[in-house]
PDB file of the backbone (N, CA, C, O) and the ligand in Angstrom, with CONECT records:
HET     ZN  A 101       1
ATOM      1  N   UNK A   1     235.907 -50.422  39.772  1.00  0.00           N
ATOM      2  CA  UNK A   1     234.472 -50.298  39.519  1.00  0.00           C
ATOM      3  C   UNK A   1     233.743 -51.441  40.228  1.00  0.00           C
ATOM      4  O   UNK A   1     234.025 -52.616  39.995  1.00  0.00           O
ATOM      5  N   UNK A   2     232.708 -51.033  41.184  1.00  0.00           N
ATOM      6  CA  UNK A   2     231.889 -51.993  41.535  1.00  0.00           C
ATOM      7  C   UNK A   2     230.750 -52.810  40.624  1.00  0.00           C
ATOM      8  O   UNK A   2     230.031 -52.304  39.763  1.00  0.00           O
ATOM      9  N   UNK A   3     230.776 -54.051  40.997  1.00  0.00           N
ATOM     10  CA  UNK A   3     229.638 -54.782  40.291  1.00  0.00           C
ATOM     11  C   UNK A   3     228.448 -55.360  40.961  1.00  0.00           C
ATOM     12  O   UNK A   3     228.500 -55.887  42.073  1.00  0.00           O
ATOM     13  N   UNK A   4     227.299 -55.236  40.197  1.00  0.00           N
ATOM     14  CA  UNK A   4     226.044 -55.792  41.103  1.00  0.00           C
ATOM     15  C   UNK A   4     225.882 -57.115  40.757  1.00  0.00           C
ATOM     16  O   UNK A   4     225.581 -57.545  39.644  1.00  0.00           O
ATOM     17  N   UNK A   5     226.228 -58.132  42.395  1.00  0.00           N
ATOM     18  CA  UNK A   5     226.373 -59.863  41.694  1.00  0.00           C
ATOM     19  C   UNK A   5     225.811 -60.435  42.333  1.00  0.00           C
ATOM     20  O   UNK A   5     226.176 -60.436  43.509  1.00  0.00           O
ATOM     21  N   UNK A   6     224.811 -61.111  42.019  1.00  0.00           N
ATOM     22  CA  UNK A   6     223.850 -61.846  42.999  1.00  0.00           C
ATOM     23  C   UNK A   6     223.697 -63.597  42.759  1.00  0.00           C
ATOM     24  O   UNK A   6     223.740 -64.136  41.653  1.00  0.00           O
ATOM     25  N   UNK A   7     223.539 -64.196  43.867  1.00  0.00           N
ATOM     26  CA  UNK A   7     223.724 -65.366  43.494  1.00  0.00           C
ATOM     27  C   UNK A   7     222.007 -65.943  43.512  1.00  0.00           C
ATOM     28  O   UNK A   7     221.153 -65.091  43.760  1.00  0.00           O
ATOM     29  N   UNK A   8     221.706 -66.911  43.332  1.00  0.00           N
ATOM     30  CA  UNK A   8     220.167 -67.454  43.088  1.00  0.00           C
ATOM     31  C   UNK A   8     220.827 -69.681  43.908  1.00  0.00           C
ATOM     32  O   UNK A   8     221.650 -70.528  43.561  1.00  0.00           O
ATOM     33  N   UNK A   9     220.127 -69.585  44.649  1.00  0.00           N
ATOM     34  CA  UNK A   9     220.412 -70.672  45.338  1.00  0.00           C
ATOM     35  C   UNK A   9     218.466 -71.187  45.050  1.00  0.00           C
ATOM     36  O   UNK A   9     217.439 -70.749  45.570  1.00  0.00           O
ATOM     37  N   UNK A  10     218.710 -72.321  43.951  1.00  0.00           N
ATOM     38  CA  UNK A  10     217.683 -72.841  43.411  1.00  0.00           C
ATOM     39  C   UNK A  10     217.513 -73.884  44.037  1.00  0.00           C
ATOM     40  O   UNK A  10     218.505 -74.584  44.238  1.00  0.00           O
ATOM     41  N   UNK A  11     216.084 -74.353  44.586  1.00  0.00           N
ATOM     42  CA  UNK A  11     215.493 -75.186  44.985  1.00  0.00           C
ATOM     43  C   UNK A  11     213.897 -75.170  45.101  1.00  0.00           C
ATOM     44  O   UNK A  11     213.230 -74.153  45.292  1.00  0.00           O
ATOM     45  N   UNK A  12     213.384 -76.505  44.950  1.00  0.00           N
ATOM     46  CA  UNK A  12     211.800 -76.463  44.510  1.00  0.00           C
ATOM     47  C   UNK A  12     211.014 -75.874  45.673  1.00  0.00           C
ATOM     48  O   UNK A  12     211.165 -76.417  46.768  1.00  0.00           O
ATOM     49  N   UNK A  13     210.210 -74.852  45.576  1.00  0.00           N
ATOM     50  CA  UNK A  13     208.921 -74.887  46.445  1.00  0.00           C
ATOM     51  C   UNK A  13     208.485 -75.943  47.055  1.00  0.00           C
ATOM     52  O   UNK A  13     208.503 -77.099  46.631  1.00  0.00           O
ATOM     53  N   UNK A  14     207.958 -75.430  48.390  1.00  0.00           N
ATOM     54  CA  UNK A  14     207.379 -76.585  49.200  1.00  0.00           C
ATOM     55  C   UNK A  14     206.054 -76.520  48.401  1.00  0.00           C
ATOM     56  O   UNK A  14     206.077 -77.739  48.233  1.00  0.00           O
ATOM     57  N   UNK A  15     204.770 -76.101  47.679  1.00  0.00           N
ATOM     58  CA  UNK A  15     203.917 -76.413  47.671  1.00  0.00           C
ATOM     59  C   UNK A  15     203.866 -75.947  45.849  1.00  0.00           C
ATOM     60  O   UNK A  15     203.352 -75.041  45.193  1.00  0.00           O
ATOM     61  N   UNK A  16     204.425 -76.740  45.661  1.00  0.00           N
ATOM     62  CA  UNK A  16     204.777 -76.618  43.715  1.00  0.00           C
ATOM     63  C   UNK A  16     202.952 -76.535  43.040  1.00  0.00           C
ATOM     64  O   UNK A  16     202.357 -75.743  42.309  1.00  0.00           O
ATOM     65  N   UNK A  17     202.516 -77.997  43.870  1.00  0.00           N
ATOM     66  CA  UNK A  17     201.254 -77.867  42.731  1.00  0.00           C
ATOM     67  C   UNK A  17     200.051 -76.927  43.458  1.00  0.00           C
ATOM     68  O   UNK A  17     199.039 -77.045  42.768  1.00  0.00           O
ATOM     69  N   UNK A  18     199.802 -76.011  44.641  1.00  0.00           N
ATOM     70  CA  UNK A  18     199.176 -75.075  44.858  1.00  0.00           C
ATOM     71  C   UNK A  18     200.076 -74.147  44.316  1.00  0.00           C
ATOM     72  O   UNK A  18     199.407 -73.662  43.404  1.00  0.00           O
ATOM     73  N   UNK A  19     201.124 -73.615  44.297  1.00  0.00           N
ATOM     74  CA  UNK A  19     201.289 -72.370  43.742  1.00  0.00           C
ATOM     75  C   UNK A  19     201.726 -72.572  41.917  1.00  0.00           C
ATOM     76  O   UNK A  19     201.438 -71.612  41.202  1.00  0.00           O
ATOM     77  N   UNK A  20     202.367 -73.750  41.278  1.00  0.00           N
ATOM     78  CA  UNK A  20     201.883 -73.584  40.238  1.00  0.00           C
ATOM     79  C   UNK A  20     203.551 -73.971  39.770  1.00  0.00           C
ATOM     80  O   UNK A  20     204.378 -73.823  40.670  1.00  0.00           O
ATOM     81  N   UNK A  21     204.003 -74.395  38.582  1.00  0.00           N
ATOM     82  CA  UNK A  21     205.576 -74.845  38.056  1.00  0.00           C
ATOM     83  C   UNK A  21     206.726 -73.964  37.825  1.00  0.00           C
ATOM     84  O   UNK A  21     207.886 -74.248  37.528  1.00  0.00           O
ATOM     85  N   UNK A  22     205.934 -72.404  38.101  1.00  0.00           N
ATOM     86  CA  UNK A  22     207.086 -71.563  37.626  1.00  0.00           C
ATOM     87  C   UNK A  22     206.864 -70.570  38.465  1.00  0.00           C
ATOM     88  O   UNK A  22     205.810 -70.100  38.891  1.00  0.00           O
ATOM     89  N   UNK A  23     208.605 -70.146  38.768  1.00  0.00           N
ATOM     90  CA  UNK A  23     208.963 -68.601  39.663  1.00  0.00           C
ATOM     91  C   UNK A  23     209.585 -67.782  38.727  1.00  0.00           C
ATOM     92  O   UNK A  23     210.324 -67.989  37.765  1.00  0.00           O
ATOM     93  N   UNK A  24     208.828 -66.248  39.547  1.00  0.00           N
ATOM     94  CA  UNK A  24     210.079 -65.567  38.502  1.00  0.00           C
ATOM     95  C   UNK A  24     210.214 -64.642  39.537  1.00  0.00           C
ATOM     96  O   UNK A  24     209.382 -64.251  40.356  1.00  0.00           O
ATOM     97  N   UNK A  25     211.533 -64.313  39.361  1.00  0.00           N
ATOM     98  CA  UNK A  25     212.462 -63.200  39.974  1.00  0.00           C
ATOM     99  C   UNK A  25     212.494 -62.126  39.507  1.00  0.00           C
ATOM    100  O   UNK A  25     211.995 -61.927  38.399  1.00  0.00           O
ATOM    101  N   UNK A  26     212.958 -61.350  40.066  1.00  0.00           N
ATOM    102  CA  UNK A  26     213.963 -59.611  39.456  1.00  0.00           C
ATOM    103  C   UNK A  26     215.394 -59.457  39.742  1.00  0.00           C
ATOM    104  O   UNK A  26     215.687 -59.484  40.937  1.00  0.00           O
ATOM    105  N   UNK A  27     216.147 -59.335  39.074  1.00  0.00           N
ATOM    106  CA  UNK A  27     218.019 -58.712  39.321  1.00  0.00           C
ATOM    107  C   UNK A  27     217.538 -57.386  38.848  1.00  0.00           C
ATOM    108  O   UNK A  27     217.139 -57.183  37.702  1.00  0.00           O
ATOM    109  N   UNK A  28     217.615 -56.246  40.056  1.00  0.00           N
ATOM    110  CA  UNK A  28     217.172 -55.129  39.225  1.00  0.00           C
ATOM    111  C   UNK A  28     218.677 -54.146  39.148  1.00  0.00           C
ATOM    112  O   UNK A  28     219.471 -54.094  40.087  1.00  0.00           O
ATOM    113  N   UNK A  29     218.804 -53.623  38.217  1.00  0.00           N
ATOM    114  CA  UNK A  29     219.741 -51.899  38.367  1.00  0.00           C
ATOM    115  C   UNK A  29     221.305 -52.574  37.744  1.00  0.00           C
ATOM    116  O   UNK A  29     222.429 -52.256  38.132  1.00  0.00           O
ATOM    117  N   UNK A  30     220.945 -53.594  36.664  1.00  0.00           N
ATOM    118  CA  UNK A  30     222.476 -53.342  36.013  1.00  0.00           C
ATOM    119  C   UNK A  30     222.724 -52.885  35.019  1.00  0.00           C
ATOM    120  O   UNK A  30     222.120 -52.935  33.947  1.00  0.00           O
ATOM    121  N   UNK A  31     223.805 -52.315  35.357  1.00  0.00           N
ATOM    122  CA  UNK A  31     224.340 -51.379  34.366  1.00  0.00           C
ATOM    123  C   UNK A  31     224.121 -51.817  32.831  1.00  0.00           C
ATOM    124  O   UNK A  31     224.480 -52.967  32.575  1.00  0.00           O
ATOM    125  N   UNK A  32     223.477 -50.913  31.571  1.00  0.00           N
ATOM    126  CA  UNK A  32     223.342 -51.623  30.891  1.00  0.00           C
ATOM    127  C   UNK A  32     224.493 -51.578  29.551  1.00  0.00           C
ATOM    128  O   UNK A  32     224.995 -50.545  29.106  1.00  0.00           O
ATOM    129  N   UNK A  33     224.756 -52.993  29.050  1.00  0.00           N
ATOM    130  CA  UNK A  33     225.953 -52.832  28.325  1.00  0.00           C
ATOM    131  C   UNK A  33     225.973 -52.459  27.130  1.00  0.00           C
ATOM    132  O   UNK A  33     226.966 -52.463  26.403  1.00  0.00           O
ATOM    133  N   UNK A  34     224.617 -52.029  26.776  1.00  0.00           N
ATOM    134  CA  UNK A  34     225.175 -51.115  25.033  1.00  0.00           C
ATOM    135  C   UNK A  34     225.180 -50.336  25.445  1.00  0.00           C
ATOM    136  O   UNK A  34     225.479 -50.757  26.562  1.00  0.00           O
ATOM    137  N   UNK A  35     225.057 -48.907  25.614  1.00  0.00           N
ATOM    138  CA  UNK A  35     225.053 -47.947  26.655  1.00  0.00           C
ATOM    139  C   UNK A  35     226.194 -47.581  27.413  1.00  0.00           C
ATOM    140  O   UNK A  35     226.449 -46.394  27.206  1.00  0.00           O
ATOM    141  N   UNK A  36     226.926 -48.072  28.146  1.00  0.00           N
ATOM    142  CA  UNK A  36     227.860 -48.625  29.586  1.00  0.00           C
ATOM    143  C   UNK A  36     227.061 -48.062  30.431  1.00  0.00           C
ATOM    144  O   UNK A  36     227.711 -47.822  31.449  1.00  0.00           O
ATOM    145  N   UNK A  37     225.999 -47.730  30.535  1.00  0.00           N
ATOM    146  CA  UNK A  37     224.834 -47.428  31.358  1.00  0.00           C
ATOM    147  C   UNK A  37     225.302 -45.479  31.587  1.00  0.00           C
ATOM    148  O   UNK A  37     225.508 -44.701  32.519  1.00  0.00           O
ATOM    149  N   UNK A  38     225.279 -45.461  30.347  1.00  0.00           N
ATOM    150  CA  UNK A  38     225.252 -43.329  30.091  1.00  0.00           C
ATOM    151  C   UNK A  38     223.828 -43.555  29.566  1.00  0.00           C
ATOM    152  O   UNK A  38     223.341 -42.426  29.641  1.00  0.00           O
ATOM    153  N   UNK A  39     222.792 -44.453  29.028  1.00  0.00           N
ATOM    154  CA  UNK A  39     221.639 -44.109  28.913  1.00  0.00           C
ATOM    155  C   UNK A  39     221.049 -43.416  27.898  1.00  0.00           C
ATOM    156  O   UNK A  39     219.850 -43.146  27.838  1.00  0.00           O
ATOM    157  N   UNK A  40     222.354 -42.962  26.652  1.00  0.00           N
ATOM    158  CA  UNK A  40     221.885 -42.315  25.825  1.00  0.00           C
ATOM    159  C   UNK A  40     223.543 -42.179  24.709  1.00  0.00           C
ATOM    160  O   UNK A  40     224.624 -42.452  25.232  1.00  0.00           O
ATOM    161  N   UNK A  41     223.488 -41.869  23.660  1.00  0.00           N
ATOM    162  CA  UNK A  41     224.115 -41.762  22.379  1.00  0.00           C
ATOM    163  C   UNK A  41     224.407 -40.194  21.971  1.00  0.00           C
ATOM    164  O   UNK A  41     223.705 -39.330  22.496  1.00  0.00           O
ATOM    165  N   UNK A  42     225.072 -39.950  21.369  1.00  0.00           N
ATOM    166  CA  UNK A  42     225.299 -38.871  20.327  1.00  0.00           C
ATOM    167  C   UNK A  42     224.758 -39.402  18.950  1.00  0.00           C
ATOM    168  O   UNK A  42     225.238 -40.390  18.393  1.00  0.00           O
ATOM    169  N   UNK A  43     223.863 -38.764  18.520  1.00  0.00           N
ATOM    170  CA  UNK A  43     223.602 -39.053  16.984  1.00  0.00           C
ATOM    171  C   UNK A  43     223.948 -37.714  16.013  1.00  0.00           C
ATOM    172  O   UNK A  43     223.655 -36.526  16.148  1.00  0.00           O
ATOM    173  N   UNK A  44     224.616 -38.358  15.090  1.00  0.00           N
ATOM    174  CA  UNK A  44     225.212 -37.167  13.641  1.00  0.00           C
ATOM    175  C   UNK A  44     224.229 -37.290  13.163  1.00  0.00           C
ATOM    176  O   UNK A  44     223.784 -38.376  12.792  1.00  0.00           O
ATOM    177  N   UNK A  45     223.421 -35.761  13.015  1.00  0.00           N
ATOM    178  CA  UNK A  45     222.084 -35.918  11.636  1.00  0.00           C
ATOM    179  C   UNK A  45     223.293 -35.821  10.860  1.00  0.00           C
ATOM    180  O   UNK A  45     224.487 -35.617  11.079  1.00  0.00           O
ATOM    181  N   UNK A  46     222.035 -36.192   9.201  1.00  0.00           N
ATOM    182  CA  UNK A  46     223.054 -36.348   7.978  1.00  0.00           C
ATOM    183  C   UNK A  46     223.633 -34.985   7.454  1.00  0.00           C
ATOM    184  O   UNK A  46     224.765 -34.730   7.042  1.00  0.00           O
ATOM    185  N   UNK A  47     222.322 -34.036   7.616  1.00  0.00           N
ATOM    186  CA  UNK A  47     223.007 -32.613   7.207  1.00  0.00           C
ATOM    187  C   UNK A  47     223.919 -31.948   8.496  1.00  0.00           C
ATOM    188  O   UNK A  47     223.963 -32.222   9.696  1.00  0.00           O
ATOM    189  N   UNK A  48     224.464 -31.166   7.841  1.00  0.00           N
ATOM    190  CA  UNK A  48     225.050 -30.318   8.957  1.00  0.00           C
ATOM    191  C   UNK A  48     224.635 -29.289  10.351  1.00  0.00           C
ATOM    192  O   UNK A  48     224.710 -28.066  10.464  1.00  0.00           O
ATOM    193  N   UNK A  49     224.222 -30.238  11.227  1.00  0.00           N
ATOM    194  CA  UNK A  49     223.475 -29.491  12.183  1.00  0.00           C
ATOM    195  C   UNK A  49     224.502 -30.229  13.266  1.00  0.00           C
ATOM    196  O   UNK A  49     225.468 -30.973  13.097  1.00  0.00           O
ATOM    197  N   UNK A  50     223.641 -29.506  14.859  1.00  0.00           N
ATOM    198  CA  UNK A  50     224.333 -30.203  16.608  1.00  0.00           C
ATOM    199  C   UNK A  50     224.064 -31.122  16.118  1.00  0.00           C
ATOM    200  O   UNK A  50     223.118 -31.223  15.338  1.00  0.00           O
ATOM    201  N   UNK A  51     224.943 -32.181  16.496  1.00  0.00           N
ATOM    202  CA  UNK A  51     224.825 -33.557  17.020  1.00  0.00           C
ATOM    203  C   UNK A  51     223.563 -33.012  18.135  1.00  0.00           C
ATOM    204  O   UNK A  51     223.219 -31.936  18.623  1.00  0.00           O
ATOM    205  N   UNK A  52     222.993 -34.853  18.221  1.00  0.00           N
ATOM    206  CA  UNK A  52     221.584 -35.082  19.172  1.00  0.00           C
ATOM    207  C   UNK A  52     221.553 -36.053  20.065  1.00  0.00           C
ATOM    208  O   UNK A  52     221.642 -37.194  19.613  1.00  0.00           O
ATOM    209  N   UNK A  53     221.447 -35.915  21.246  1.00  0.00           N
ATOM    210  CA  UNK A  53     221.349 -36.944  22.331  1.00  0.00           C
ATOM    211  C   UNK A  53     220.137 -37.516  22.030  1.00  0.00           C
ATOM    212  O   UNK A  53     219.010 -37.026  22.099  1.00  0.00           O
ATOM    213  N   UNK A  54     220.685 -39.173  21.510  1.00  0.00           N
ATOM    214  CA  UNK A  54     219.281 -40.319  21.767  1.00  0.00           C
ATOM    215  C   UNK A  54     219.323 -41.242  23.014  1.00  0.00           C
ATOM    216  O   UNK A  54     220.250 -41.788  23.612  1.00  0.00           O
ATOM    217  N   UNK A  55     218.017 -41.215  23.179  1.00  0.00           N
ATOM    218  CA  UNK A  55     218.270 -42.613  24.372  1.00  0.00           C
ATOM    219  C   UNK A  55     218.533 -44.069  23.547  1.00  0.00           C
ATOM    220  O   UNK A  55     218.184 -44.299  22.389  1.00  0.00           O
ATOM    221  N   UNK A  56     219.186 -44.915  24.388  1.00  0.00           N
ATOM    222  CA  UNK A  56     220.103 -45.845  24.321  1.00  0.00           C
ATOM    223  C   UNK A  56     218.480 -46.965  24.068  1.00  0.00           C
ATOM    224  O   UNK A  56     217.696 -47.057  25.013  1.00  0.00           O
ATOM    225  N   UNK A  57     218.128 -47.867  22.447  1.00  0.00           N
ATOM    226  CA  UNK A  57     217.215 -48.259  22.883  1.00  0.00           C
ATOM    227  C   UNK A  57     217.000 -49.888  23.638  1.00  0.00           C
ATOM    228  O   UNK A  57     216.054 -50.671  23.550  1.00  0.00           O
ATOM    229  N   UNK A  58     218.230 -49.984  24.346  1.00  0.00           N
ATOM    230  CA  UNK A  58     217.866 -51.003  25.073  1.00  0.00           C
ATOM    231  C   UNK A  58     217.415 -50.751  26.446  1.00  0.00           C
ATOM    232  O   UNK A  58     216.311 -51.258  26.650  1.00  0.00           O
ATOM    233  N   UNK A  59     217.966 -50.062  27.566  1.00  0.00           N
ATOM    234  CA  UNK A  59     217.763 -49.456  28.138  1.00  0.00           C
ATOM    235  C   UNK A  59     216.322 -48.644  28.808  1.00  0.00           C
ATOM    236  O   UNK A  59     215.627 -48.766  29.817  1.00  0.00           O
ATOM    237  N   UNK A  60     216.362 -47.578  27.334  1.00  0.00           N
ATOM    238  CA  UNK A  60     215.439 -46.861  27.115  1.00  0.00           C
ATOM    239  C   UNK A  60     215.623 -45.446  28.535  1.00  0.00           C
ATOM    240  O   UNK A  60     214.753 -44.997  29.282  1.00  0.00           O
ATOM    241  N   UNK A  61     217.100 -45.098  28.430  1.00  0.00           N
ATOM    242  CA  UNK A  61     217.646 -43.890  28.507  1.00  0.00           C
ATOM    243  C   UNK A  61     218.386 -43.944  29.785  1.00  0.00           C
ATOM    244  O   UNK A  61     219.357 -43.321  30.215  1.00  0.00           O
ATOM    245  N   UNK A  62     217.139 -45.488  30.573  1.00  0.00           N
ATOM    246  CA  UNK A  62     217.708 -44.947  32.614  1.00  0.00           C
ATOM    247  C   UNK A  62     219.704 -45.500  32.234  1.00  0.00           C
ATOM    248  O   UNK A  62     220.506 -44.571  32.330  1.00  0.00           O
ATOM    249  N   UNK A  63     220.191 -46.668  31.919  1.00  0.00           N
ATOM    250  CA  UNK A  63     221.354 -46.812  31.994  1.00  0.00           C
ATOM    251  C   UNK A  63     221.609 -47.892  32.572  1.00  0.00           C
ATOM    252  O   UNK A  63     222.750 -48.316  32.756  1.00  0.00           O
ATOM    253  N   UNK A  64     220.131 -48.684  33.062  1.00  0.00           N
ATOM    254  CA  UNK A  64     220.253 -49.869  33.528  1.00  0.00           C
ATOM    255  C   UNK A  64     218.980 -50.340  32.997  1.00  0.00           C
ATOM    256  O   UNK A  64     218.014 -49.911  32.366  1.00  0.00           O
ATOM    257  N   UNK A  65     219.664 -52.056  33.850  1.00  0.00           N
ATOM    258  CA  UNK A  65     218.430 -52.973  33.129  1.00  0.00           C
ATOM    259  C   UNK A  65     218.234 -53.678  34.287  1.00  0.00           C
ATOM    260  O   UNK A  65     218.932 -53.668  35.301  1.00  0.00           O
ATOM    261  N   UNK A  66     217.330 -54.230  34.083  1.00  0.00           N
ATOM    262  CA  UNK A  66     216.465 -55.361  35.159  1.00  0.00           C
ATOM    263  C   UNK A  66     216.303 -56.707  34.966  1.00  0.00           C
ATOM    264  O   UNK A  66     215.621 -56.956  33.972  1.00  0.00           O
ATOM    265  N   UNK A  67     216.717 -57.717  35.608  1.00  0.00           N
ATOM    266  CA  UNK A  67     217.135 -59.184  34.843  1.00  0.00           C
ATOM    267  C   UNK A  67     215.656 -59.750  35.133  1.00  0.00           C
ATOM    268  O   UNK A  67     215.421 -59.371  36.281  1.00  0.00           O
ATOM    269  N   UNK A  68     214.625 -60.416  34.696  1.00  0.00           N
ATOM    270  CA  UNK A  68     213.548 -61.020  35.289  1.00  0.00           C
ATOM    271  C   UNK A  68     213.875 -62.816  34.741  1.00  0.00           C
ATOM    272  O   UNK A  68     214.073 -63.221  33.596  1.00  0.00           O
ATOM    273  N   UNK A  69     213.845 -63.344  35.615  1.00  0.00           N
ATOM    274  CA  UNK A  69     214.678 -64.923  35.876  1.00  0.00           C
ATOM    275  C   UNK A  69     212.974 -65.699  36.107  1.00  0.00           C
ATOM    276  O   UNK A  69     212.226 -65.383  37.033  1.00  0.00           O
ATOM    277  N   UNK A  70     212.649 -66.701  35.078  1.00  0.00           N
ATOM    278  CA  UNK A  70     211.713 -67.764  35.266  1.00  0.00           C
ATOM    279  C   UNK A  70     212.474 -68.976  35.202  1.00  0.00           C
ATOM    280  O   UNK A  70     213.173 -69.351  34.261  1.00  0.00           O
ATOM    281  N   UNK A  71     212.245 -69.623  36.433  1.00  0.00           N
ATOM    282  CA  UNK A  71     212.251 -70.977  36.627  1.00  0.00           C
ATOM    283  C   UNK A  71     211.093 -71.938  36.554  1.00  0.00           C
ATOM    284  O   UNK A  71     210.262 -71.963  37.462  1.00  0.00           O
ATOM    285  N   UNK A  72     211.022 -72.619  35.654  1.00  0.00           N
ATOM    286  CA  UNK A  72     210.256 -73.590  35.779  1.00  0.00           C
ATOM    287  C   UNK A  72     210.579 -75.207  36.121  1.00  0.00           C
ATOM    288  O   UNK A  72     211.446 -76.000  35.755  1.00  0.00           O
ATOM    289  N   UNK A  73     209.828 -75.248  36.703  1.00  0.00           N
ATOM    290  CA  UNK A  73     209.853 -76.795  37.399  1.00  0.00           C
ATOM    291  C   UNK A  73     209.508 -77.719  36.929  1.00  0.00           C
ATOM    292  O   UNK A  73     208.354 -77.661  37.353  1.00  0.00           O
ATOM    293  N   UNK A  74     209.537 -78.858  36.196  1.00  0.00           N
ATOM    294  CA  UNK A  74     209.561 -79.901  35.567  1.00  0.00           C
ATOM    295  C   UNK A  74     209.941 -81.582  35.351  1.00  0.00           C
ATOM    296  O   UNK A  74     210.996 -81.719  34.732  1.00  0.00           O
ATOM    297  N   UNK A  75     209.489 -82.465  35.621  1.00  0.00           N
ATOM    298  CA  UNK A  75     210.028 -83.936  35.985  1.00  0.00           C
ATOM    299  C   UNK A  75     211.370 -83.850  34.916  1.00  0.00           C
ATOM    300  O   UNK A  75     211.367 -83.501  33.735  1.00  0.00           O
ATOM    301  N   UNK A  76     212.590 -84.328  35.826  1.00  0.00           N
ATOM    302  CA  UNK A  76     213.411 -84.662  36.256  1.00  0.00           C
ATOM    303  C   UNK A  76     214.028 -85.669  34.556  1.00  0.00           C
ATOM    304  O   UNK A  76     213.277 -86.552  34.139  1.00  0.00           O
ATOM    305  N   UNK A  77     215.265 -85.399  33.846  1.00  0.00           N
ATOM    306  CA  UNK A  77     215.667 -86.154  32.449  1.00  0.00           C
ATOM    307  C   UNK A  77     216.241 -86.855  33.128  1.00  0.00           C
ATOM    308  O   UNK A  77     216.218 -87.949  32.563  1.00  0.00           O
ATOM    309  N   UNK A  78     216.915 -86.951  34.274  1.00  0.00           N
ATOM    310  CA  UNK A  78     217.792 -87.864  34.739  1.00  0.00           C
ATOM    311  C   UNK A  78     217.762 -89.008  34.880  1.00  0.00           C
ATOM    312  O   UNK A  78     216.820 -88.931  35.669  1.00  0.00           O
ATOM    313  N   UNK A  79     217.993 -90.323  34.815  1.00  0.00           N
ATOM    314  CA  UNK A  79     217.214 -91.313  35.594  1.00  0.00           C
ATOM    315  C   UNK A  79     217.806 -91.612  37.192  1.00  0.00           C
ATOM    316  O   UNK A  79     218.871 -91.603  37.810  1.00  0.00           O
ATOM    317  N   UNK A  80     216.212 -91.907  37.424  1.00  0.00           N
ATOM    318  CA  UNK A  80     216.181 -92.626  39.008  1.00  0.00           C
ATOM    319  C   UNK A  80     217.642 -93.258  39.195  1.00  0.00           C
ATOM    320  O   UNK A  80     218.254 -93.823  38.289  1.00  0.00           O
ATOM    321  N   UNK A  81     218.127 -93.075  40.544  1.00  0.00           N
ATOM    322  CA  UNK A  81     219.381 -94.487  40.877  1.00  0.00           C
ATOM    323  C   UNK A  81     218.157 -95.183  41.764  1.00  0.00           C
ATOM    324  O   UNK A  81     217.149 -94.918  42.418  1.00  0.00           O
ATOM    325  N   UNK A  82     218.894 -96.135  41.356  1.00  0.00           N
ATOM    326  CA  UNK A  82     217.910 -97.182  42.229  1.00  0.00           C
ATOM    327  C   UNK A  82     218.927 -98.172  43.383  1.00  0.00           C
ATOM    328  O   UNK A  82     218.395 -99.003  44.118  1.00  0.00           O
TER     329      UNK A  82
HETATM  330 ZN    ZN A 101     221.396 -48.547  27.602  1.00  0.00          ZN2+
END
């Protein structure tokens, strides 16, 4: 089985204080894991009837998800070497 793997090579903006302390990204189309990305369930009503296809509600039926990644930029806990 293939996997969708992306790497994020973090480093500050050249112009932090015109555009502002935080980026955000998209990881879009992974498979989603309550689901295994089928997008939907069998549900038993209580009485005796068909079983019912629900959508999956994390998802919300497609079978994937979309990662949205904020970085924010912020002075530094480390201390200076001097
Ligand atoms: Zn799902």
């Amino acid at each position: 089985m293939s996997k969708n793997r992306q790497v994020i090579t973090v480093s500050p903006p050249l112009f932090l204080k015109e555009t502002g302390r935080k980026e955000q990204m998209r990881s879009a189309g992974h498979i989603c894991s309550h689901c295994h990305g089928n997008g939907w369930f069998w549900r038993q009503p209580d009485v005796e009837k068909d079983s019912v296809k629900e959508a999956c509600p994390i998802c919300g039926g497609s079978g994937r998800l979309d990662a949205v990644i904020t970085i924010e930029w912020c002075p530094s806990e480390e201390r200076r070497k001097v």
